[in-house]
C-alpha positions as CSV (number, residue, x, y, z in Angstrom):
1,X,-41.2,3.7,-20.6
2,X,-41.0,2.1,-17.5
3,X,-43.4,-1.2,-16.8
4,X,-43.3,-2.3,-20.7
5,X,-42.3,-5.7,-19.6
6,X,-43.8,-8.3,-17.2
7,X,-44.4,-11.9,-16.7
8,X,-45.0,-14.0,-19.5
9,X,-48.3,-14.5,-21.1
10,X,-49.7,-17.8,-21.1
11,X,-48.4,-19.3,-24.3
12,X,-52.1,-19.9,-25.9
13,X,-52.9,-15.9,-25.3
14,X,-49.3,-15.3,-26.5
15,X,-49.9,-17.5,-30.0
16,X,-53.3,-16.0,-30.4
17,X,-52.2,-12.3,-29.8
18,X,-48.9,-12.3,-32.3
19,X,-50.4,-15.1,-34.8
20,X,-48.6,-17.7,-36.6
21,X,-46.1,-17.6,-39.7
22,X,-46.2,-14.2,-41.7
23,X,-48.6,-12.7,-39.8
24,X,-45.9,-10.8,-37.5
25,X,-43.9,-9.8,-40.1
26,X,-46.8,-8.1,-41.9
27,X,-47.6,-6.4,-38.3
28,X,-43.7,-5.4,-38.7
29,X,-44.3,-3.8,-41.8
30,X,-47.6,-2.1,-40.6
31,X,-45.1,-0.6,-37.5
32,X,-42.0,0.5,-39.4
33,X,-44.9,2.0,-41.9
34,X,-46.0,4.1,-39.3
35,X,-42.4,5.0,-37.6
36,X,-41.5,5.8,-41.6
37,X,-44.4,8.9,-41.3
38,X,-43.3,10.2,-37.9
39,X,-40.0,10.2,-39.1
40,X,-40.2,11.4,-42.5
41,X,-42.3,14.3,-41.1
42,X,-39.5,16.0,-39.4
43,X,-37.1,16.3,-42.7
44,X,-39.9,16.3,-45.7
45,X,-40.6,20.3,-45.2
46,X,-37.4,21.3,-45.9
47,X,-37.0,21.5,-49.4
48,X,-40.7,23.1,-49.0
49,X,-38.9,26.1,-46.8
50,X,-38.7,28.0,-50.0
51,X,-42.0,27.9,-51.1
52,X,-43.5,27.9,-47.3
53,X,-41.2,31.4,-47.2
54,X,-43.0,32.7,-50.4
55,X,-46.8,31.8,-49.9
56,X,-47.0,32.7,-46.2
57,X,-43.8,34.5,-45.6
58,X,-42.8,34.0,-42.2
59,X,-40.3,35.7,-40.1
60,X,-36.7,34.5,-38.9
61,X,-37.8,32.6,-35.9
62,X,-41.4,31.6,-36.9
63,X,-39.6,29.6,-39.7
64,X,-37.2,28.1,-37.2
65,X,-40.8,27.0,-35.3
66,X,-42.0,25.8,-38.4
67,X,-39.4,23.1,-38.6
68,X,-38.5,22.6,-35.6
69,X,-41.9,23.1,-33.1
70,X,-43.0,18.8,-35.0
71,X,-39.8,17.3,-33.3
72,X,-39.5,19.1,-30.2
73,X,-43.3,18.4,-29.1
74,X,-42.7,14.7,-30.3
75,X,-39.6,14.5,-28.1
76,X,-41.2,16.5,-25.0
77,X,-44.0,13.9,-24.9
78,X,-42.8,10.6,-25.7
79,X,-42.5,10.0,-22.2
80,X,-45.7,10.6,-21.4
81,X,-47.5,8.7,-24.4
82,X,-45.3,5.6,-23.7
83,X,-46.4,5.6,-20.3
84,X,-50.0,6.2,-20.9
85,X,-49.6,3.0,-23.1
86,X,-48.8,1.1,-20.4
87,X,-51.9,2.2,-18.3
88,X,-54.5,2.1,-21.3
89,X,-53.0,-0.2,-23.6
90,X,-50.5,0.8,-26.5
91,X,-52.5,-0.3,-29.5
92,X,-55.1,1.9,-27.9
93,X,-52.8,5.3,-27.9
94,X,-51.6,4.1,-31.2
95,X,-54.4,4.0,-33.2
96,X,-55.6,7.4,-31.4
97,X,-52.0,8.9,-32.4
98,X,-53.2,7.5,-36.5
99,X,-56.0,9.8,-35.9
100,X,-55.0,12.5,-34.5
101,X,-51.4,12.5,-37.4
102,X,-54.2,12.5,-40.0
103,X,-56.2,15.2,-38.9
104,X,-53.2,17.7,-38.2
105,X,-52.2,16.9,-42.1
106,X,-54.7,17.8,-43.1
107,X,-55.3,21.4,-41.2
108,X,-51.1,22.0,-41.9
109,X,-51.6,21.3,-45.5
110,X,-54.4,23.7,-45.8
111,X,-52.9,26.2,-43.6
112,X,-53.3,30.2,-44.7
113,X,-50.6,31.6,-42.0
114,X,-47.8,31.1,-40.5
115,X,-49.2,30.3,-37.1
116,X,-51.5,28.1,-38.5
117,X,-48.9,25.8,-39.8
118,X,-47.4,25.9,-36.2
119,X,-50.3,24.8,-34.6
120,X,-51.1,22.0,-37.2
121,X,-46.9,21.0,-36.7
122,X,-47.4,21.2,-33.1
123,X,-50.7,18.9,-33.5
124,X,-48.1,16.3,-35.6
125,X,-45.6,16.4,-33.2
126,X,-47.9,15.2,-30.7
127,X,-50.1,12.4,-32.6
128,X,-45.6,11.6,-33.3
129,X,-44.7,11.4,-29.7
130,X,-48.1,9.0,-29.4
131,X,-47.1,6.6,-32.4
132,X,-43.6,6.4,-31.9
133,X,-43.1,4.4,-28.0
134,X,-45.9,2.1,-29.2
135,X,-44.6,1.2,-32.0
136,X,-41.8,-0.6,-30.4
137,X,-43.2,-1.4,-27.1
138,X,-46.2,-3.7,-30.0
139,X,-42.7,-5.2,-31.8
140,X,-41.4,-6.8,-28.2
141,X,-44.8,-8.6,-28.2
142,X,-45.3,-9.8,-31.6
143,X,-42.2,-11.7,-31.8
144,X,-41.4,-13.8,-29.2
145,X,-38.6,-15.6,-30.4
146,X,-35.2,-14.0,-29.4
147,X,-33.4,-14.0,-32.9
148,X,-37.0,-12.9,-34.8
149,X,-37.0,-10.1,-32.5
150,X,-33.6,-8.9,-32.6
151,X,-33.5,-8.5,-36.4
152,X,-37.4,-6.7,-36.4
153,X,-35.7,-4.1,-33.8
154,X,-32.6,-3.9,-36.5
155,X,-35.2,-3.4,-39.0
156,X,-37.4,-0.9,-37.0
157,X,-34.2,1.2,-35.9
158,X,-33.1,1.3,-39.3
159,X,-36.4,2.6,-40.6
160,X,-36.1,5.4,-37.8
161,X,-32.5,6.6,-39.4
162,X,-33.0,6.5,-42.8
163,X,-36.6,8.0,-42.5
164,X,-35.1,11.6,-41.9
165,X,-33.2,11.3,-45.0
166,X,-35.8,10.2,-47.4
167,X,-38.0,13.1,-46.3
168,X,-35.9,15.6,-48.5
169,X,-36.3,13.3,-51.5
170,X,-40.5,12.8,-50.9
171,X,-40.8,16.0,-50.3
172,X,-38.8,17.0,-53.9
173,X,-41.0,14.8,-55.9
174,X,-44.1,15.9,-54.3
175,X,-42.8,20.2,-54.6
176,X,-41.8,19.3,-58.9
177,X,-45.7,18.5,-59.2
178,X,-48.3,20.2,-56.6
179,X,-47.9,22.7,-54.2
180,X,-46.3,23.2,-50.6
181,X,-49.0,21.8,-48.8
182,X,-48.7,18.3,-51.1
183,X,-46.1,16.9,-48.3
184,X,-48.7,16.8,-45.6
185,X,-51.5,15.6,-47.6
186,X,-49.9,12.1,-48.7
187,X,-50.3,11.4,-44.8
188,X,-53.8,11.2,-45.0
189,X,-54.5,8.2,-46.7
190,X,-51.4,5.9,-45.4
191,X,-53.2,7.3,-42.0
192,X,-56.8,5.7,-43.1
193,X,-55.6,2.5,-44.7
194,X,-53.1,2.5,-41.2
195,X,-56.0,2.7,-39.1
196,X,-58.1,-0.3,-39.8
197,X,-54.9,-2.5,-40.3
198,X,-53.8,-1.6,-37.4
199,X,-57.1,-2.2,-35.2
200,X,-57.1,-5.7,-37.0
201,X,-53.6,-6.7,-37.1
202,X,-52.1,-5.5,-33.9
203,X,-52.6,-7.1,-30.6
204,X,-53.5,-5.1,-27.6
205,X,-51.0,-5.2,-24.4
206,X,-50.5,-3.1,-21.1
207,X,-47.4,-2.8,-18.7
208,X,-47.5,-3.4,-14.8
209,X,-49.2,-0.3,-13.8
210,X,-46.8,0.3,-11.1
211,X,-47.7,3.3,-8.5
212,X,-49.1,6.6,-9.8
213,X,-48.4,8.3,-13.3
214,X,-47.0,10.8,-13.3
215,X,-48.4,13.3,-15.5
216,X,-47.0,16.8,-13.7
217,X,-43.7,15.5,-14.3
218,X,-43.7,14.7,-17.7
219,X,-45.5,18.0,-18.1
220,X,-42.5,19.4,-16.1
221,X,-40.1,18.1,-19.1
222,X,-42.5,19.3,-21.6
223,X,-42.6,22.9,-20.4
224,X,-38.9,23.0,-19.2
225,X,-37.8,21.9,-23.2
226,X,-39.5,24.4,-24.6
227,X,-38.1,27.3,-22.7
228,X,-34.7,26.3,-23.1
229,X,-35.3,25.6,-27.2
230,X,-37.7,29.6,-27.3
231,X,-34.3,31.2,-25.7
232,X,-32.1,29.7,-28.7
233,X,-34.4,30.5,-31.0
234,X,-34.8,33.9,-29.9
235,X,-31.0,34.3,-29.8
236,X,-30.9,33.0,-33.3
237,X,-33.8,35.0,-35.0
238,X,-31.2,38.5,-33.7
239,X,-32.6,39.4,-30.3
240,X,-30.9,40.6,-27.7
241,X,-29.0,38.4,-25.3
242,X,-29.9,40.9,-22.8
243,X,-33.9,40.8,-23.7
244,X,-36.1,39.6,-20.9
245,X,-38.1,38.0,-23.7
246,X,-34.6,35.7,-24.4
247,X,-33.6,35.4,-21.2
248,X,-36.8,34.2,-19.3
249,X,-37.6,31.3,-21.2
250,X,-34.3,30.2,-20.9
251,X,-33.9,30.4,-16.9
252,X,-37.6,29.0,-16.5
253,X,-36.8,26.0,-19.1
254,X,-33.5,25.2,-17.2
255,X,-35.2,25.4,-13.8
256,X,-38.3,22.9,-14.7
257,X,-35.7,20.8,-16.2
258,X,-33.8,20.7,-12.9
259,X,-36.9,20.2,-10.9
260,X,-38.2,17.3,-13.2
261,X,-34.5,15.6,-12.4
262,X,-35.0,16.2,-8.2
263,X,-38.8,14.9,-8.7
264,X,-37.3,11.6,-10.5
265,X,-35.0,11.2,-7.8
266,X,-37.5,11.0,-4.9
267,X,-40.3,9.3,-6.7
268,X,-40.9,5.3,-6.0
269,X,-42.0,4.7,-9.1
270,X,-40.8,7.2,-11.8
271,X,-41.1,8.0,-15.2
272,X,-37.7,7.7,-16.0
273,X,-35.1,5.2,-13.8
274,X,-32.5,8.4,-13.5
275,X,-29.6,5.8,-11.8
276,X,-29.5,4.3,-15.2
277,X,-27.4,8.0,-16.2
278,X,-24.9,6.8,-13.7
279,X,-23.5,4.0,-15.9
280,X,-20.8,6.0,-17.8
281,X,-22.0,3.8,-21.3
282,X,-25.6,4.7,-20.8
283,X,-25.2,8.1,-20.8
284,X,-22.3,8.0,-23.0
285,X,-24.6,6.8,-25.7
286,X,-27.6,8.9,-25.0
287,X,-25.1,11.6,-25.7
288,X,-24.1,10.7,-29.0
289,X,-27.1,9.9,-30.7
290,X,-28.1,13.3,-29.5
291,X,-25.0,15.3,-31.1
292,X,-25.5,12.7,-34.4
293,X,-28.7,13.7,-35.0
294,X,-28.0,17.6,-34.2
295,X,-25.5,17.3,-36.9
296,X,-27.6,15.5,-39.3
297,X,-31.3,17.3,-39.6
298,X,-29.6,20.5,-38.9
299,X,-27.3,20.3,-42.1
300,X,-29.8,18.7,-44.0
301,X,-32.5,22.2,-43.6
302,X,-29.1,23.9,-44.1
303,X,-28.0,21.9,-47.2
304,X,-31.5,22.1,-48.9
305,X,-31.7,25.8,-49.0
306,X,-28.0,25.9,-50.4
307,X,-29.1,23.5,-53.1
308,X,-32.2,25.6,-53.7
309,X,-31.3,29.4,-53.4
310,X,-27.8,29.3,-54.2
311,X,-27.4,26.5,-56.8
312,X,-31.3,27.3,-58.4
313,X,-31.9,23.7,-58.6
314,X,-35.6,22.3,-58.7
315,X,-37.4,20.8,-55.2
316,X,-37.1,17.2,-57.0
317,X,-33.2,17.7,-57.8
318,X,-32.6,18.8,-54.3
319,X,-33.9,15.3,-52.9
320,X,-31.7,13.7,-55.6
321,X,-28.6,14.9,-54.9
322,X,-29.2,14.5,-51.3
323,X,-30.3,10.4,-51.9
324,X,-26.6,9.6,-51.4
325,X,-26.9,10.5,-48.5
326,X,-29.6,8.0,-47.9
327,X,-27.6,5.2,-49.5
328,X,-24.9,5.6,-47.8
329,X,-26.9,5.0,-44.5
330,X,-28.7,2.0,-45.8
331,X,-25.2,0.5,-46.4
332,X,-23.6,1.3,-43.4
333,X,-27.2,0.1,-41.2
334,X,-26.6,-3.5,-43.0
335,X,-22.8,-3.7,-42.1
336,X,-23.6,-1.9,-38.6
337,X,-23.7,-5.6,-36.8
338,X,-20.5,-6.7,-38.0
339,X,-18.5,-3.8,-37.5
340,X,-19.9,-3.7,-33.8
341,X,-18.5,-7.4,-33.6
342,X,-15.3,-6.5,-35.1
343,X,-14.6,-3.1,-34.1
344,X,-16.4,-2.6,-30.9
345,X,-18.7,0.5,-29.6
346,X,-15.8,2.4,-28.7
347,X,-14.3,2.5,-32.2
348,X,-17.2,1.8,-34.2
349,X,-18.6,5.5,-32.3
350,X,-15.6,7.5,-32.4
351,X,-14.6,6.4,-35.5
352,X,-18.4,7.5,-37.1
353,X,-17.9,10.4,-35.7
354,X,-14.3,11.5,-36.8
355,X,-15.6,9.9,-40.2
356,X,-18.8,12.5,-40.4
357,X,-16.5,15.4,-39.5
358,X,-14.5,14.8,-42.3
359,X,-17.3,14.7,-44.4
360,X,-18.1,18.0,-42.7
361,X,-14.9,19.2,-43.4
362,X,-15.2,18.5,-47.0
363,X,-18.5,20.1,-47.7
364,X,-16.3,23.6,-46.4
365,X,-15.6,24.0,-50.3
366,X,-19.1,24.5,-51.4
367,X,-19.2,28.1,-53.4
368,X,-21.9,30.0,-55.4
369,X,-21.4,27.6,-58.5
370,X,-22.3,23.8,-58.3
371,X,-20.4,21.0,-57.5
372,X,-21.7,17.9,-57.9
373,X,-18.3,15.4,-57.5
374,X,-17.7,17.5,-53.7
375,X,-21.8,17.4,-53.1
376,X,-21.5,13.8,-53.3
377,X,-18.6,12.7,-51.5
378,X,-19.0,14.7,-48.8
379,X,-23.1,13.4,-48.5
380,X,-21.8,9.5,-49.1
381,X,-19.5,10.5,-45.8
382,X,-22.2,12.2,-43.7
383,X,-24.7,9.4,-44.5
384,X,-22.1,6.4,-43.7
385,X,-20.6,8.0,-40.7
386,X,-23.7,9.2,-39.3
387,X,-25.8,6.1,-39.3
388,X,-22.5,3.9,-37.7
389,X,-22.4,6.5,-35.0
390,X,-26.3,6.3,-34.1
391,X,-26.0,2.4,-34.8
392,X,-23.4,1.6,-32.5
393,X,-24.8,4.3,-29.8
394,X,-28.0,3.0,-30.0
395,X,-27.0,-0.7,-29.1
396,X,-24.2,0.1,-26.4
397,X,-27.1,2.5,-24.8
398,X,-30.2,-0.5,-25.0
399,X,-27.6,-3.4,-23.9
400,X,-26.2,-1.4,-21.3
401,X,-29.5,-1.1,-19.5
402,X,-30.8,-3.6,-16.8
403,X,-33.4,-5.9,-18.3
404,X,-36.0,-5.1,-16.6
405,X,-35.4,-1.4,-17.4
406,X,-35.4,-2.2,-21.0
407,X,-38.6,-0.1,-22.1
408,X,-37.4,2.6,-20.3
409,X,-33.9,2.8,-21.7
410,X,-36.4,2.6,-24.7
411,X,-38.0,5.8,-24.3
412,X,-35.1,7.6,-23.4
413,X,-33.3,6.5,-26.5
414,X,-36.4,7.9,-28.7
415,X,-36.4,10.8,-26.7
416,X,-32.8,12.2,-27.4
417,X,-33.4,11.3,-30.9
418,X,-36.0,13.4,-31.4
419,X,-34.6,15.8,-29.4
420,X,-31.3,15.6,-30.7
421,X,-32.9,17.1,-34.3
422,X,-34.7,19.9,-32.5
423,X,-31.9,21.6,-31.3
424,X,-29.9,20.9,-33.8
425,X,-32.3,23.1,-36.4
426,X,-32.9,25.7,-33.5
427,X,-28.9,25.7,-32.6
428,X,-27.5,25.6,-36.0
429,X,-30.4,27.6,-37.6
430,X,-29.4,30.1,-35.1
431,X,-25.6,30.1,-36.3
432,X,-26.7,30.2,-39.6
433,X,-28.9,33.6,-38.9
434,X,-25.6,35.1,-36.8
435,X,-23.7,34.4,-39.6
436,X,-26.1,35.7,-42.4
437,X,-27.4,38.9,-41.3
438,X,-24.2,41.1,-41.0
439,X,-23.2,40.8,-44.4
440,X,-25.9,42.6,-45.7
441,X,-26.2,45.6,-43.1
442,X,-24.6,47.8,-45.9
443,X,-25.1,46.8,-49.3
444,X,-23.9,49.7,-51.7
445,X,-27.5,51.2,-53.2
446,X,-29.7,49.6,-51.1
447,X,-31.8,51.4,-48.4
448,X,-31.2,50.4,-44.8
449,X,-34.9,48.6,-44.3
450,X,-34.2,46.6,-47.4
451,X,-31.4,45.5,-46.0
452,X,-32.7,44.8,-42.6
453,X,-35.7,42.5,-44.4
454,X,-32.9,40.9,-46.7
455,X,-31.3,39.4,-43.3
456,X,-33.8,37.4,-42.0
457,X,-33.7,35.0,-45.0
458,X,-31.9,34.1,-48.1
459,X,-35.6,34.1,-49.4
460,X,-37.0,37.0,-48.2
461,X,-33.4,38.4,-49.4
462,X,-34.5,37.6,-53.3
463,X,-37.3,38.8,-52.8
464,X,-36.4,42.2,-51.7
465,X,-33.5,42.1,-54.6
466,X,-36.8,41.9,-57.0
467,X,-38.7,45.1,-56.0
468,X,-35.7,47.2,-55.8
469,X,-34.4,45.7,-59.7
470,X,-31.6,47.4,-61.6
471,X,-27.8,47.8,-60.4
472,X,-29.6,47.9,-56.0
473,X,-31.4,44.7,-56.4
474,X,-28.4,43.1,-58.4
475,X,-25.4,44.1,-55.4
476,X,-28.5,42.6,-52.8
477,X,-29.1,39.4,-54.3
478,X,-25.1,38.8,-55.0
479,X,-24.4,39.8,-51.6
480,X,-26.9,38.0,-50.0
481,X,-25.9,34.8,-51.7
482,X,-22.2,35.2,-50.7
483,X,-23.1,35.9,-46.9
484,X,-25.5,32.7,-47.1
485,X,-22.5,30.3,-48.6
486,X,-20.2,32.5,-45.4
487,X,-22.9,31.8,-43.2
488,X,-23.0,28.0,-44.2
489,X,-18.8,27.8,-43.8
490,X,-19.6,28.9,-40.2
491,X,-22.4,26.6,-39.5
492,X,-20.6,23.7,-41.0
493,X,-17.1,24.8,-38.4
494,X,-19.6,24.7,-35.6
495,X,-20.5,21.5,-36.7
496,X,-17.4,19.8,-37.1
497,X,-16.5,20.8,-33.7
498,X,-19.5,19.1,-32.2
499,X,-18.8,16.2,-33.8
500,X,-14.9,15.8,-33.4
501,X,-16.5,16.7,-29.3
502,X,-18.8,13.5,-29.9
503,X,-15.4,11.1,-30.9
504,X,-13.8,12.8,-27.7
505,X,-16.9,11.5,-25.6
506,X,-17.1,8.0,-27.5
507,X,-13.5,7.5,-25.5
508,X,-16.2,6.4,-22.6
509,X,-17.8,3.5,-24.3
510,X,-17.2,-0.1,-24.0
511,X,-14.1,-1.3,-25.9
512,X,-15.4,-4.4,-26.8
513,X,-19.0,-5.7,-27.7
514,X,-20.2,-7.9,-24.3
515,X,-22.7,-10.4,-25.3
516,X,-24.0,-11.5,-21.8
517,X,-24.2,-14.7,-19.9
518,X,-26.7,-16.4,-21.5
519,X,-27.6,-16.0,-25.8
520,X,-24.4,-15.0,-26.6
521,X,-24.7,-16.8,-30.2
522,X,-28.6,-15.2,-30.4
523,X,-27.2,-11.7,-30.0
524,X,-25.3,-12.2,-33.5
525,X,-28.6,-11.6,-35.2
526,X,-28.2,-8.4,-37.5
527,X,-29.3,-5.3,-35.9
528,X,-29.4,-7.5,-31.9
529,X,-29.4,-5.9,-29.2
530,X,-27.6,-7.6,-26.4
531,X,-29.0,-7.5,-22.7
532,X,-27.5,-9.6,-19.5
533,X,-30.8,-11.4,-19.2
534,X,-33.8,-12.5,-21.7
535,X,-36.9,-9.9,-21.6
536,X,-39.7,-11.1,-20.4
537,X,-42.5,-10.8,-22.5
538,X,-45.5,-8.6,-22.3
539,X,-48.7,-9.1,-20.8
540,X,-51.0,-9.8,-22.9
541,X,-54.9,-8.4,-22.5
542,X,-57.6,-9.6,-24.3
């Protein structure tokens, strides 16, 4: 978000718009509360796919939408929301973003189709990519002192990694005790005790307001993100490479994209500072906390449907045995400071990632019967490895950046996380549906339409084993569960490869952790974030 920091506010404005003593920490807690809904609302449907798949039975790719359409319309506008901050003011958009996160909870909860619950996602994703630059651009403000605010951007960073892993968990308890559309009703009222909270606690603040915004391109980014992400998911739900329905979305997407980057270049004043991609850390890390977050929300949609379909376990059992997971994130988010001291980025990255494959690796033995020792070994890896890779990317990537760029660097760091889990449900969703749908082309017994409906879903695959009963329905549901636990071998290969190509591109980074000129000892602070020169502070409007 470029122009989130200008001269300093006069310290009397300053005092009176952050307030004294507790008062920014309980404005920290009202923040990371509402980064903990955004974040948890891209993970918390997916032990829901099940019973989503059931009640309004969706096809191959409008279940792909349904997960994935939240995240990619939060990524594809947090550009243009942050920016809009600046112009308006960000507690402004935020407490519009409250509003509009509520009201799409409800119309998704309540929702009687499939396209319905697209819309309402869609709707999420944008009252998301509203919430989320604000929320950080508020925290810069409210805590003037250097060390306060380096361990209140630790804390708010650490809310945004481990919120994609509780949302399994939520969304298990909620499944064991109402129905499907429980996990977007619990947003409404944290949304209506948020909102007043909010318009009393939070202090209102604008950016520079340099030259024109520029809404056409950020629209430009918006349009050219979803072409590219329809193509995959076209690709992945079995059409044809070859279809012009496949391969137009994918040529336009590419071209906007390509046109957004020349526009960039030539503006004075653009959304995004491009020249910061030609600092081979910046990019580096924008990089890797995309291919970490691919891995991690891909396998996790992947990994609740195994625990479901295959293994039979309850909603609220799949969350537990994916908590792990969340621990182990926790734990490596606390020690994340020290090992980027000790280790560096360069390590610290490469060695998440090598540590992540492994766990990868390890999670190749899953079968059709459970095993609980291998389930959590391999999620105690993922979860450590994971959250040390997107740590130590995360602060090489914001320290890299020029000062004055710093709420731009921001944006873009939000913006490949976010994007990062798109693809990675709509590219290993895909592999997943590649990998599924030929083993059940010929199923002994079973007539050739039953078998094409069995390969869109391990669901719809039960399903279709049901109505055909005796000795037919028996072979389809056995062979349908062996092609899923195939199909998740594959997708789990595909996924170590990504990640071992991740290590290969943390070789880039920094080998050592350069604290600056000045504030060396203040960027010791658990989760800092080193920069050459002090941020200024926002300006303040009354």
């Amino acid at each position: 978000m470029s122009g989130t920091t200008t001269a300093a506010a006069p310290p009397r404005r300053r005092e009176a718009g952050t307030g004294a003593g507790a008062n920014r920490w309980v404005v920290l807690v009202v923040l990371c509360l509402s980064l903990l809904l955004v974040a948890l609302d891209a993970t918390v449907l997916h032990v829901a796919v099940p019973a989503v798949t059931e009640d309004l039975r969706p096809g191959a790719v409008e279940l792909l939408w349904i997960v994935d359409v939240y995240p990619l319309v939060c990524a594809s506008l947090l550009i243009l929301f942050g920016t809009l901050g600046d112009r308006i003011g960000r507690r402004r958009v935020l407490l519009l973003g409250y509003a509009l996160f509520g009201v799409a909870s409800a119309v998704a909860a309540f929702a009687p189709s499939a396209e319905t619950l697209i819309l309402a996602r869609a709707l999420l994703g944008v009252g998301g990519a509203m919430i989320m630059p604000a929320t950080l651009s508020i925290l810069r403000q409210v805590f003037p002192d250097r060390r306060e605010r380096a361990l209140a951007i630790g804390v708010w960073s650490a809310v945004a990694a481990v919120g994609a892993a509780v949302g399994p968990l939520l969304g298990g308890f909620l499944l064991e005790h109402f129905w499907w559309g429980s996990v977007f009703l619990v947003n409404i009222p944290l949304m209506l005790v948020s909102l007043p909270i909010g318009r009393m606690l939070l202090p209102e603040s604008r950016g520079e307001g340099e030259g024109p915004w520029d809404v056409t391109g950020a629209l430009m980014a918006a349009a050219g993100l979803f072409g590219v992400v329809l193509g995959v998911k076209r690709l992945g739900g079995g059409e044809s490479a070859a279809s012009p329905f496949t391969v137009a979305p994918l040529l336009l997407g590419a071209a906007l994209l390509y046109l957004f980057v020349r526009r960039q270049g030539r503006r004075t004043h653009p959304l995004v500072d491009l020249r910061m991609f030609r600092r081979p850390a910046f990019s580096t890390s924008v990089g890797c906390i995309v291919l970490a977050m691919l891995a991690l929300v891909g396998l996790e949609l992947i990994a609740a449907q195994y625990l479901q379909l295959v293994l039979g376990l309850s909603p609220l059992r799949t969350g537990l045995r994916l908590l792990p997971l969340t621990v182990a994130a926790m734990a490596a988010g606390l020690a994340g400071a020290r090992m980027l001291r000790r280790f560096g980025p360069r390590r610290m990255v490469g060695a998440g990632f090598c540590l992540t494959a492994a766990a990868v690796a390890t999670l190749t033995a899953m079968g059709g019967e459970d095993n609980a020792r291998l389930l959590l070994c391999g999620f105690v890896l993922l979860g450590f490895g994971l959250e040390t890779t997107l740590f130590g990317a995360y602060e090489s990537m914001l320290s890299e950046a020029p000062a004055e760029q710093a709420g731009g660097a921001a944006a873009i760091g939000e913006t490949s996380y976010q994007l990062g889990a798109g693809i990675g449900i709509a590219l290993l969703g895909s592999v997943m549906n590649k990998a599924y749908a030929p083993g059940l082309a010929a199923v002994p017994g079973v007539p050739p339409d039953a078998s094409r409906a069995a390969g869109h879903s391990l669901g719809e695959a039960y399903e279709v084993a049901g109505r055909l009963g005796g000795p037919a329905g028996e072979a389809l549901r056995r062979a349908a569960r062996d092609s899923f636990v195939h199909g998740l071998h594959v997708t789990l290969l595909v996924s170590a490869g990504l990640l071992l190509l991740g290590a290969m591109m943390a070789l880039r980074l920094p080998r050592i952790m350069q604290c600056g000129e000045q504030g060396a000892d203040e960027t010791t602070a658990v989760g800092a974030v080193p920069s050459p020169r002090e941020p200024q502070q926002p300006k303040v409007s009354a």
